[in-house]
C-alpha positions as CSV (number, residue, x, y, z in Angstrom):
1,X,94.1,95.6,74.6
2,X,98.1,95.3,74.6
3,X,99.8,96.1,77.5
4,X,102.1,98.4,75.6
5,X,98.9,100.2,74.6
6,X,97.5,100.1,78.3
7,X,100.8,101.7,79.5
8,X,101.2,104.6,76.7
9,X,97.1,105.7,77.9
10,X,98.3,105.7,81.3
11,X,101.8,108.0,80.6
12,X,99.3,110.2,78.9
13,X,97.1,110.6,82.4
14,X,94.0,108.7,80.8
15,X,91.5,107.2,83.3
16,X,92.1,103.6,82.4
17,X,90.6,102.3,85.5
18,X,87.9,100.8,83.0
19,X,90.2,97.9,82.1
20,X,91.5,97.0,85.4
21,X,89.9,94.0,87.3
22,X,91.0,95.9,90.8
23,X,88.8,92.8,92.7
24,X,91.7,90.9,92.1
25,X,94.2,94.0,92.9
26,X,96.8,93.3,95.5
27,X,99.6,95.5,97.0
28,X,102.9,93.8,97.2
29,X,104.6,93.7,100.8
30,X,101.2,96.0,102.0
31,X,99.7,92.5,103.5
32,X,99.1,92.8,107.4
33,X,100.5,90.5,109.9
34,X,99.1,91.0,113.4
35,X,102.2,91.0,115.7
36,X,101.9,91.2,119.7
37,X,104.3,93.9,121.4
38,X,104.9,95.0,125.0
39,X,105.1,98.1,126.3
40,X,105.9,99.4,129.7
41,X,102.8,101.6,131.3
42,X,104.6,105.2,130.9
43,X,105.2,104.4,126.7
44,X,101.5,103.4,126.6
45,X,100.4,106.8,128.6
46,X,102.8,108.7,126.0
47,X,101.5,107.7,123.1
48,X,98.1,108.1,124.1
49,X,99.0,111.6,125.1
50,X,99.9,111.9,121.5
51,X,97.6,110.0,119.8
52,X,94.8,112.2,121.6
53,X,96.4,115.0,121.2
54,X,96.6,114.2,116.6
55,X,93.2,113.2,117.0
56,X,94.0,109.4,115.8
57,X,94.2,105.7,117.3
58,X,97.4,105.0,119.1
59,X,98.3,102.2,116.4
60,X,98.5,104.9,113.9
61,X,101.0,106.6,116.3
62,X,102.8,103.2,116.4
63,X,102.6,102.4,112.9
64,X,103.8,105.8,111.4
65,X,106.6,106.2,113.9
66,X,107.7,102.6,113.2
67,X,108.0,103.4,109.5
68,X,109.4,106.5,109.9
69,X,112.6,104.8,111.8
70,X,112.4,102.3,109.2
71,X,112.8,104.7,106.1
72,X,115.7,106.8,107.9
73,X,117.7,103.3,108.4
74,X,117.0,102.0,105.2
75,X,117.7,105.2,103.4
């Protein structure tokens, strides 16, 4: 199949997840680095707080907060 082909089903909203190989599927700039951060006692006790309080892990606290501040200065 061409690509031009490929692209015209998918503007038309056709499931073309039959010619995808998404095994070898990668995300661009969504790989994960494992970085090390200190925090003083009282920010750890806060965002538990909040974490417990949303129902999720405190590095999703960390995570969406980051990218929030992220988005605003970029924008």
């Amino acid at each position: 199949m061409k690509a031009k082909d490929l692209d015209k089903m998918f503007d038309e909203g056709k499931d073309i997840s039959k010619y995808l190989d998404l095994t070898k599927a990668i995300r661009p700039e969504q790989e994960q680095k494992r970085v090390n951060v200190d925090f003083p006692i009282w920010m750890i006790h806060s965002l538990d707080k909040e974490a417990k309080r949303l129902g999720v892990p405190r590095q999703s606290i960390i995570k969406i907060w980051i990218a929030e501040r992220l988005e605003k200065e970029l924008a």
